[in-house]
N, C-alpha and C positions, 0 to 999 in steps of 0.2 A: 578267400571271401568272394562269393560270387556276386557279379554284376550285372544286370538287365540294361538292354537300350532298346529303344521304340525308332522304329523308323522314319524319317521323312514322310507325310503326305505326298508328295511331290516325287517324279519318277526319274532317275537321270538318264540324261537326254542322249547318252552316246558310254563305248567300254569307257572313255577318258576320265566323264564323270564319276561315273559308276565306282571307276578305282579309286578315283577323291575322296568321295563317298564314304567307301568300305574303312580309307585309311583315318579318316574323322571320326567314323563310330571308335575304332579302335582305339585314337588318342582319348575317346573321352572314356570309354572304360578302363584305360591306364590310369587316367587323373580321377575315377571313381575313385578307384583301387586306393592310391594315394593320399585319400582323405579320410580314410581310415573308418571310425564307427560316427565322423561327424553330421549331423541330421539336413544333408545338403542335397537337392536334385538340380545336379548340373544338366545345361538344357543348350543347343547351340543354334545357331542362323536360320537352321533347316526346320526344326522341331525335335531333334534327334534327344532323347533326353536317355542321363544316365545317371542312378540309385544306387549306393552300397547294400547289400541284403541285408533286411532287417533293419534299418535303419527308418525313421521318421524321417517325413523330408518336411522339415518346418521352415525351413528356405530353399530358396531357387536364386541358385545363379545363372543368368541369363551370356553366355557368350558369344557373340556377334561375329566374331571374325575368324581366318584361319588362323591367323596371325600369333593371337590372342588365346589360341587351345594352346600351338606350340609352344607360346612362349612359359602358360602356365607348365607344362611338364618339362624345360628344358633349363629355364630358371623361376623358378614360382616368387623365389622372397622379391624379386627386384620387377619381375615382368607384370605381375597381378599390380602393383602400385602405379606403374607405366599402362598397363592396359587399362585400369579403373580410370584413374585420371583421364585419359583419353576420350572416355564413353564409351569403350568397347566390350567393357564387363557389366553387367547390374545386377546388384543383390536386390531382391526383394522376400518378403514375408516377416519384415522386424528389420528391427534398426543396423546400422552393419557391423555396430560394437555388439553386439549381441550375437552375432552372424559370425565376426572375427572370432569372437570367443567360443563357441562351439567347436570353430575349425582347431584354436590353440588347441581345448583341449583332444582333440579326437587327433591329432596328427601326431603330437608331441615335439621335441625339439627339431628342429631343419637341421640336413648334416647335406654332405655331398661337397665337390670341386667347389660351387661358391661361397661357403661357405667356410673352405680351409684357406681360399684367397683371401677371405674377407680378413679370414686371424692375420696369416702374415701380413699383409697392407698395417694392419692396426697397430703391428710390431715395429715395423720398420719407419713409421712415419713419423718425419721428425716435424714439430708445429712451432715455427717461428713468430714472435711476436709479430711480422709481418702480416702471416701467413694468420695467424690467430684472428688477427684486423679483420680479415678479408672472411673469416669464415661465421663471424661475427654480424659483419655486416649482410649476410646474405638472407639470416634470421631475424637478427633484435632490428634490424632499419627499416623494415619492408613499412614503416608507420604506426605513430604512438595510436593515431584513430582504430586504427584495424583490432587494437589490442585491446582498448577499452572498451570494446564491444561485449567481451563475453567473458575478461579477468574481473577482480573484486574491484570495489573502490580504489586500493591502494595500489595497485597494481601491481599486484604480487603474483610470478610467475612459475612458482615452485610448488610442492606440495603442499597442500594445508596441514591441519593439525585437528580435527573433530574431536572436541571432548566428549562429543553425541553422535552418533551418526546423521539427528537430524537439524541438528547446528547449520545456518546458514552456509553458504562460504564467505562472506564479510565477518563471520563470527569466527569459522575453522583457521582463518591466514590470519586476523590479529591473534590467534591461541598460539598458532603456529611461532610467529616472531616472538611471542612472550617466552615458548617452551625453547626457544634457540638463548634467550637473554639469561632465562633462570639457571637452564646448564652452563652455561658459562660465566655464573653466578658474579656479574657486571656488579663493579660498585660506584659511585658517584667521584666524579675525577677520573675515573681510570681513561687509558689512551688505548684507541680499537683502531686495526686496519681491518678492514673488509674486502677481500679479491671477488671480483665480479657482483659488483651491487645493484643489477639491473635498473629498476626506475628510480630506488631511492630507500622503499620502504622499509629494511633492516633499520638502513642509518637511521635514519630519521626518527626509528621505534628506541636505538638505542640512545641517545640522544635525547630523546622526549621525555623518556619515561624513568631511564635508569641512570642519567645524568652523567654520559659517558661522553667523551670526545670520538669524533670518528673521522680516520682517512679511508675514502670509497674509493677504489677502483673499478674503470670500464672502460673498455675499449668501443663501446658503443657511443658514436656521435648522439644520435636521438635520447638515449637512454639518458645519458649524462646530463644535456639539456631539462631535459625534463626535470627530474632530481634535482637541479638547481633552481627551476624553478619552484619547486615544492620545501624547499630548504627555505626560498626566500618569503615564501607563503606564510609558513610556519614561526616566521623568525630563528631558524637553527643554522642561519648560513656563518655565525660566527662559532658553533661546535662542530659542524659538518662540512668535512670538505669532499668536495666530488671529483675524482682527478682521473681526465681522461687519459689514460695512460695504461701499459701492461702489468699487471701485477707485482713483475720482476723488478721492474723499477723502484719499488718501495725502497724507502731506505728508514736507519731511524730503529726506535726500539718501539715496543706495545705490550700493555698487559695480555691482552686477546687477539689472534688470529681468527678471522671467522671466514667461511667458504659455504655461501648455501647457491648451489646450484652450476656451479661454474666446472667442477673436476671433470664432468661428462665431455670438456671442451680441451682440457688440455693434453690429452694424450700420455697414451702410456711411456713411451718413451722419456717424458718429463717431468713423471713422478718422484723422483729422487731430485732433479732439481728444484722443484716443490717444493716437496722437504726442508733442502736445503736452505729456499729463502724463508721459508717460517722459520727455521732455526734460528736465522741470521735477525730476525724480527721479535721473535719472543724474549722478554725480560726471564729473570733469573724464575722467578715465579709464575708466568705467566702462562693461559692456556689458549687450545687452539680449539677450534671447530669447522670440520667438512659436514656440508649436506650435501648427498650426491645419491642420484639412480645408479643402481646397480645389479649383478647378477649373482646367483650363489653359487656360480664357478663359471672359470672364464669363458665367456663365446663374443663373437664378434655382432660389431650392431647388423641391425635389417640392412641388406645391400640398397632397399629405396631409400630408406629413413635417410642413409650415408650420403645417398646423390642429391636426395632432393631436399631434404627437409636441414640437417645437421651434417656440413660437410665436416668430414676428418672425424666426427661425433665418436667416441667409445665410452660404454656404463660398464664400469670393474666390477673382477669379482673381490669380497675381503681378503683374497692371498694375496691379489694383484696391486690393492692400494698399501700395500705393507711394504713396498717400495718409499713412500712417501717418510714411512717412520721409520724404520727400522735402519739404515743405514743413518738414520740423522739424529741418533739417540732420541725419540719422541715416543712416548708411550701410553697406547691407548687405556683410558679410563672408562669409557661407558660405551656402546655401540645398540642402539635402536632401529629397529627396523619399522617402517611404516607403511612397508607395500599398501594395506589394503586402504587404507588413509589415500594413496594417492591416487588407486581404484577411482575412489568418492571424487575426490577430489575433478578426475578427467569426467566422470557424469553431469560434475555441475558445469566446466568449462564447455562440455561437448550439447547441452539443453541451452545453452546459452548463445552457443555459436550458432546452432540450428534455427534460433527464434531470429538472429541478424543478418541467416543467409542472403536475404534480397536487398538488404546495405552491401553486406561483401561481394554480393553479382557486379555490383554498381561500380562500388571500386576497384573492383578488378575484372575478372570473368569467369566463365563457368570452369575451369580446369582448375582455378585457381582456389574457387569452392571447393570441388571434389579431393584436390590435393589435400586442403587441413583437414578436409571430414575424415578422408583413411589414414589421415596422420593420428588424429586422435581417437578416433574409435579403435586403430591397431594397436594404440598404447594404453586403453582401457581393457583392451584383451589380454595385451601382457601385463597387465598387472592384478586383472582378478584371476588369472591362473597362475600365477607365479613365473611365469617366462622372468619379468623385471621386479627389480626390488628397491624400497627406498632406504640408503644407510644412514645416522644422523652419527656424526662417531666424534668423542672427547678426550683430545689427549695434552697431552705437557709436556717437561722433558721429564727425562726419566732422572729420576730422584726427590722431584722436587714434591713438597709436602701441602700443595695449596690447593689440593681438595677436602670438603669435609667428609664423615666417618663414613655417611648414610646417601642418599640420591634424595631420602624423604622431602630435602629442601625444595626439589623440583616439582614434587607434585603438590605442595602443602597450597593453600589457599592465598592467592596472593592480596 
């Protein structure tokens, strides 16, 4: 593929420059090269711009520094998130989820040295309920305000559920916890643990609506709070209990296991321990449910996403969460995928967060903007090209007879 670069207006002032110079065009027609057929005119400090042939240049990345060429060609996943944050990158010409996703698609999957560090780390790491706390608190505490800025009403942090595509998102996250309650076909009296129940909203749905008891777990201080408060709101705080605590500690039996959003956090390493305490948790007849992001084979998360956003963070592939059942006699009954649902889903959180940037400047600062804006427009990327995928997956133990013939019950009219 050939590459074009345009020179400086500006002349360098001595050979010193001059070699600086020559060696700048050439990293940036390397990182041409490296973006494959995506419709980007990278452009640097000088004016130095560089085009893939044939390609539209429907955006322009603007890079500012040396710094910030080399770090794009020498670690791109980790150093573009580190140099944008910074102000040392700018996209413009369209939004940067839109910018992201031209690049997903035209590059294709990222391989290379950080990429095989990133798998081993994600193998070898082992996540302590301590350890858990802490990486917890570096995402769900950061403040209940920050969150209500640009989640639904209920404060639901997971994927929605769109019966429509042009379904609210206050309408897609109540379809969503109703389509979690139907599969796991909840009857009146029945006993639910829930691992990881962020602000409340599952509980409190099951609870409300399907007349279940529920024990919440979270290891988030704010989250928990909150949820108590909404419990006490509601009057559910005598069906609903919120217990700050790690998952593992459950003790007790339950008709239903439910997990929406939480396996992303626990690592692979401790999936068969998982397993094990849903087994130890489920009644003779009773069923489980994970909601979780994932891949359709295994690759390690973004190396920024890991540092900055989700520490220890890993999304499985289906071979990889077969750790969880399979050794623990558990067997899956349904598996849904709802990538493009969570697509939607980050356009409405990322139109939302945009309209509240100058509240989020306020409370925090301008890096601190930039950081969620490429957090969430790069996971709007990976999800409308299929980099990331969402699993909703229903299992039991193996043998037991307490599903009915058809799924028809889940979509019938409620």
């Amino acid at each position: 593929m050939n590459v074009g670069t345009e020179r400086s207006i500006s002349r360098p002032a001595s050979m010193e420059a001059l070699r600086a110079n020559t060696i700048d065009r050439t990293m940036l027609r390397t990182l041409a090269r490296a973006l494959g057929d995506a419709p980007i005119r990278l452009e640097l400090w000088d004016g130095s711009r560089a085009l893939a042939a044939g390609a539209a240049a429907t955006y322009r990345v603007l890079i500012r520094t040396r710094a910030a060429l080399a770090g794009l060609l020498t670690d791109p996943q980790l150093q573009f998130g580190e140099h944008y944050t910074a102000g040392d990158i700018e996209v413009e010409g369209g939004s940067l989820a839109d910018a992201m996703t031209a690049v997903y698609a035209g590059v294709g999957e990222p391989r290379g040295l950080r990429v095989l560090l990133d798998s081993v780390c994600s193998r070898l790491s082992r996540i302590s309920p301590v350890r858990a706390r802490g990486n917890v608190h570096h995402h769900y505490d950061i403040g209940n305000d920050f969150y209500r800025l640009w989640l639904d009403e209920r404060m639901v942090y997971t994927c929605a559920y769109f019966p429509t595509p042009d379904a609210t998102l206050e309408q897609a996250q109540l379809a969503k916890l109703d389509h979690v309650c139907r599969k796991l076909r909840l009857r009146p009296g029945e006993e639910v643990i829930e691992a990881g129940c962020g602000w409340g909203a599952l509980a409190l749905h099951m609870a409300q609506k399907y007349g279940v008891r529920v024990r919440a777990f979270n290891v988030s201080r704010t989250q928990i709070a909150y949820a108590r408060e909404q419990a006490h709101r509601f009057g559910l705080s005598g069906r609903v209990q919120f217990i700050e605590d790690d998952y593992r500690s459950a003790t007790g039996t339950c008709d239903a296991f439910v997990s929406v959003g939480m396996l992303e956090h626990v690592g692979l390493r401790q999936y068969r321990e998982l397993g094990s305490v849903i087994r130890r948790l489920l009644s003779a007849n009773g069923r489980g449910f994970i909601h979780s992001i994932g891949r359709y084979r295994p690759m390690p998360t973004n190396a920024w996403i890991r540092r900055r956003i989700f520490p220890d963070g890993y999304t499985p592939a289906p071979s990889e969460m077969s750790a969880i059942f399979e050794p623990n006699g558990l067997a899956i009954l349904d598996m849904e995928n709802l990538r493009r649902h969570y697509a939607l889903t980050l356009e409405h959180w990322t139109a939302r967060y945009e309209q509240a940037v100058p509240v989020v400047r306020r409370m925090f600062d301008e890096k601190f903007v930039r950081t969620w804006r490429l957090y969430l427009a790069g996971s709007t990327a990976a999800f409308r090209t299929g980099s990331m995928h969402l699993y909703q997956i229903l299992f039991d133990r193996s043998g037991s007879d307490s599903t009915p013939w058809t799924r028809d019950d889940i979509y019938a009219p409620g």
